[in-house]
N, C-alpha and C positions, 0 to 999 in steps of 0.2 A: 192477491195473485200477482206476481214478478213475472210481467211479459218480456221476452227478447227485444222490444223496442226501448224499456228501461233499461236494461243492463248494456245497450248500445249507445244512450244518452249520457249513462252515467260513466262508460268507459272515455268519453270524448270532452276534451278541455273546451269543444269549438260551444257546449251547447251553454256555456257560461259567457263566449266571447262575441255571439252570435246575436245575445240579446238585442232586442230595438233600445236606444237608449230614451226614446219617448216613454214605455214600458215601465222600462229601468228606475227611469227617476220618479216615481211615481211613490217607491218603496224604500224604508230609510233601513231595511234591516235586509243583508245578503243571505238569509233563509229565505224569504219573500220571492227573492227577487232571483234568486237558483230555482226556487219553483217555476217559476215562469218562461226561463230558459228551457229547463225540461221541457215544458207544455209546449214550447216554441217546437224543439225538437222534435217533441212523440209528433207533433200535427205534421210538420214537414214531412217523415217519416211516412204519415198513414197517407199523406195524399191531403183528396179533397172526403174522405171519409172521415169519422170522429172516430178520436183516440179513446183508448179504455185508462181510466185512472181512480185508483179505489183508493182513499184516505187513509187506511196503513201503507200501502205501497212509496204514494206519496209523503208521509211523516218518513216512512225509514229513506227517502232519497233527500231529504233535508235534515232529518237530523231530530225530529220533533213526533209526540204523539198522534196518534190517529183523531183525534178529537182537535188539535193545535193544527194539524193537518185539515182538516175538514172546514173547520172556520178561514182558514188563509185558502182555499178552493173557493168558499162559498163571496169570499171576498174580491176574487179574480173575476166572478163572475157580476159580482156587483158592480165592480169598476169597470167592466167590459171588456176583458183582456180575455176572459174565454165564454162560451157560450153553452150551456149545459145542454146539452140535446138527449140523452136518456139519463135520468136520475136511476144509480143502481138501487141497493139495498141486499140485504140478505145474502151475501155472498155473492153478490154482484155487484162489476165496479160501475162506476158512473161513466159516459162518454160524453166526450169535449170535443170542443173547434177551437183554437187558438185565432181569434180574430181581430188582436188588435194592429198588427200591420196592415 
């Protein structure tokens, strides 16, 4: 599902510039690390509510499959960078807290 907070992320150069570079350097590949800047964005965006972001949506804003997509989610969330607060499935997306600043 393509929410309006994607296609606001991804029209805007800032959600690349914006990144923490604490974050940043953590990732040696700029698919990684364009994920992250998203995540940074959608969270700013929602507030202090969790953001909706589903593994195709996520693969088509980096560039990468829905499964290459899911592993580099489920890796943000192992290193601490986001916080999974509802796991989707089934044609629901998963929601996120961007909490590493």
């Amino acid at each position: 599902m393509n929410t309006p907070s994607i296609r606001t992320t991804m029209a805007t150069p800032r959600s690349v510039s914006n990144i923490t570079k604490k974050a940043a350097a953590r990732y040696d590949t700029a698919k990684v690390t364009l994920l992250v800047s998203i995540c940074r964005e959608l969270h700013r965006e929602e507030g202090p509510k969790p953001f909706r972001l589903g593994y195709r949506t996520a693969g088509r804003c980096v560039g990468v499959g829905k499964n290459e997509a899911g592993r580099m989610l489920k890796m943000l969330v192992a290193d601490g960078i986001l916080e999974l607060v509802v796991k989707g499935g089934q044609g629901k997306d998963s929601r996120y807290l961007y909490v590493a600043d």
